[in-house]
C-alpha positions in Angstrom: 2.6 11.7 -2.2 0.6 11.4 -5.7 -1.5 8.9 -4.0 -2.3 10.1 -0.2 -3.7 13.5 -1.9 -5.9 12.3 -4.5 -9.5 12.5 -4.2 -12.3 9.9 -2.6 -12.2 6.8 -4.7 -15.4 6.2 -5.5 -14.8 2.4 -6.5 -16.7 0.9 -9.7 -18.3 4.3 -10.8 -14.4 5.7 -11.7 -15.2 6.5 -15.4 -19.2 6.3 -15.0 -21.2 9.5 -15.7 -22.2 11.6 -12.7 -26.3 9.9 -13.4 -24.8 6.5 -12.4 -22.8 7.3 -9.4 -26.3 9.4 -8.0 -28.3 6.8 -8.5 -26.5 4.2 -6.6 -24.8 6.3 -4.1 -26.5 6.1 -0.6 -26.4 9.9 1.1 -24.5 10.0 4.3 -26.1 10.2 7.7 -25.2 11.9 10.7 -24.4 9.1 13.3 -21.3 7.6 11.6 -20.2 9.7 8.7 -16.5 8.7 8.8 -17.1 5.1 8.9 -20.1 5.6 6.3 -19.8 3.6 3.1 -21.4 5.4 0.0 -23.0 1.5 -1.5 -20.7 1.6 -4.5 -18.1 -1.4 -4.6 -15.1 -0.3 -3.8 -15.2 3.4 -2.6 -13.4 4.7 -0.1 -15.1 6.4 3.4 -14.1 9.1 4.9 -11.9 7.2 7.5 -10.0 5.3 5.0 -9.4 9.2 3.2 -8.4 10.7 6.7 -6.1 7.7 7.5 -4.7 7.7 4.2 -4.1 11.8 4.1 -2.5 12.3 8.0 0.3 10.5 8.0 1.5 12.0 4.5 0.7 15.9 5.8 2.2 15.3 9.1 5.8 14.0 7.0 5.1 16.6 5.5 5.0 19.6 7.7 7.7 17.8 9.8 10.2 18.4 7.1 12.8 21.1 7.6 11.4 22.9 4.7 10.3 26.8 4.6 8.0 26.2 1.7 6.3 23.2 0.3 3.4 22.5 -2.3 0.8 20.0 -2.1 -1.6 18.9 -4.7 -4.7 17.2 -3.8 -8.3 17.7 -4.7 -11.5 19.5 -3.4 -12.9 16.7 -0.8 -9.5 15.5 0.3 -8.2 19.1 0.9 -10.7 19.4 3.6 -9.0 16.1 5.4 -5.0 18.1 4.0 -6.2 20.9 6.8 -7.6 18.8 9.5 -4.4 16.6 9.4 -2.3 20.2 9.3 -4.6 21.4 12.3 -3.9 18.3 14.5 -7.5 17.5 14.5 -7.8 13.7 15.6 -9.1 11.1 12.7 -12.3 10.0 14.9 -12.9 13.6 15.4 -12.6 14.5 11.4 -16.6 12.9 9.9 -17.8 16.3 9.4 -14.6 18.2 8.0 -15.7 20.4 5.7 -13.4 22.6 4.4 -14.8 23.3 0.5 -12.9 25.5 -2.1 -14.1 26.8 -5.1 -11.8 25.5 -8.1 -9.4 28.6 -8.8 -9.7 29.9 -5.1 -7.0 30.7 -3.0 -7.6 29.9 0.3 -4.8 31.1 3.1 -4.5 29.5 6.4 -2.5 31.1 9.0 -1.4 30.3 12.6 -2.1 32.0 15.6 0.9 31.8 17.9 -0.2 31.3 21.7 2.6 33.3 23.1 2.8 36.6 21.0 6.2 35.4 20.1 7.8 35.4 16.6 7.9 32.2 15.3 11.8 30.9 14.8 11.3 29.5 11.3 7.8 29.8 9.8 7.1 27.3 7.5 4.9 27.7 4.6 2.4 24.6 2.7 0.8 25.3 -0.2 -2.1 23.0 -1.7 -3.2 23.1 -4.4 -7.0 21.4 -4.8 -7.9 20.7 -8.2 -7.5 24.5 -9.6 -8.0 25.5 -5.6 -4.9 26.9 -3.4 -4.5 27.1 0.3 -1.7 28.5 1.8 -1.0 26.7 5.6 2.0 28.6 7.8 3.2 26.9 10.8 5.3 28.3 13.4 7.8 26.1 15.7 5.4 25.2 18.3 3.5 22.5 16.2 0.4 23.9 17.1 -2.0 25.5 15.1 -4.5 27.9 15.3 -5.3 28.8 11.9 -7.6 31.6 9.8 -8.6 31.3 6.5 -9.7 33.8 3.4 -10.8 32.6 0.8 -10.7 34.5 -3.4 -10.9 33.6 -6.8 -7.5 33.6 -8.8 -7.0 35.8 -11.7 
């Protein structure tokens, strides 16, 4: 799991001061952010993020499990919650999801037909120093809300 939720790779400026990357780094546009490549040798897009981060959440959520944790970081937590809403990988370039490092951020489902769920389960990610709480009921859809606060 370790590597599916770590954050974008940014390629050759791993290590580089924060000047470097930002003046190399080509800003994304809006006709093809997911398949957008930042200009620094060997980073990662969006799509290679998304395709690396679905598979691993939807394991994930399919275990039998009430409770599980996640760790990821801030940019790949928004792609943790698209894959955990069902949301398609060509329909997850502007997935935005941002957390404020120490925030707890709770997202819970919605169920369609008023009914209890039979077994709720329960993911918790953790996003640098950020949280977010996902509950899922048995009809592998979801609907979620989210509230976001600081932790003590």
């Amino acid at each position: 799991m370790a590597s599916a939720s770590r954050e974008i790779s940014y390629g050759v400026a791993g290590g580089q001061p924060q000047d470097w990357l930002d003046a190399r780094y080509n800003p994304i546009s809006d006709d093809n952010r997911l398949d957008h490549h930042c200009g620094i040798e060997g980073a990662e897009t969006r799509r290679e993020v998304a395709t690396r981060v679905f598979p691993r959440v939807n394991a994930i959520v399919d275990r039998p499990c009430a409770t599980q944790i996640i760790v990821t970081h801030g940019f790949t937590l928004s792609f943790v919650i698209g894959a955990w809403m069902k949301i398609p990988i060509d329909g997850a370039g502007f997935l935005s999801f941002p957390a404020k490092s120490g925030s707890i951020t709770h997202l819970r489902e919605s169920p369609d037909s008023g009914k209890e769920p039979s077994q709720p389960k329960a993911l918790l990610l953790a996003a640098g120093e950020a949280y977010a709480v996902l509950a899922q009921n048995g009809s592998g859809s979801h609907r979620a809300s989210a509230r976001s606060s600081m932790k003590a």
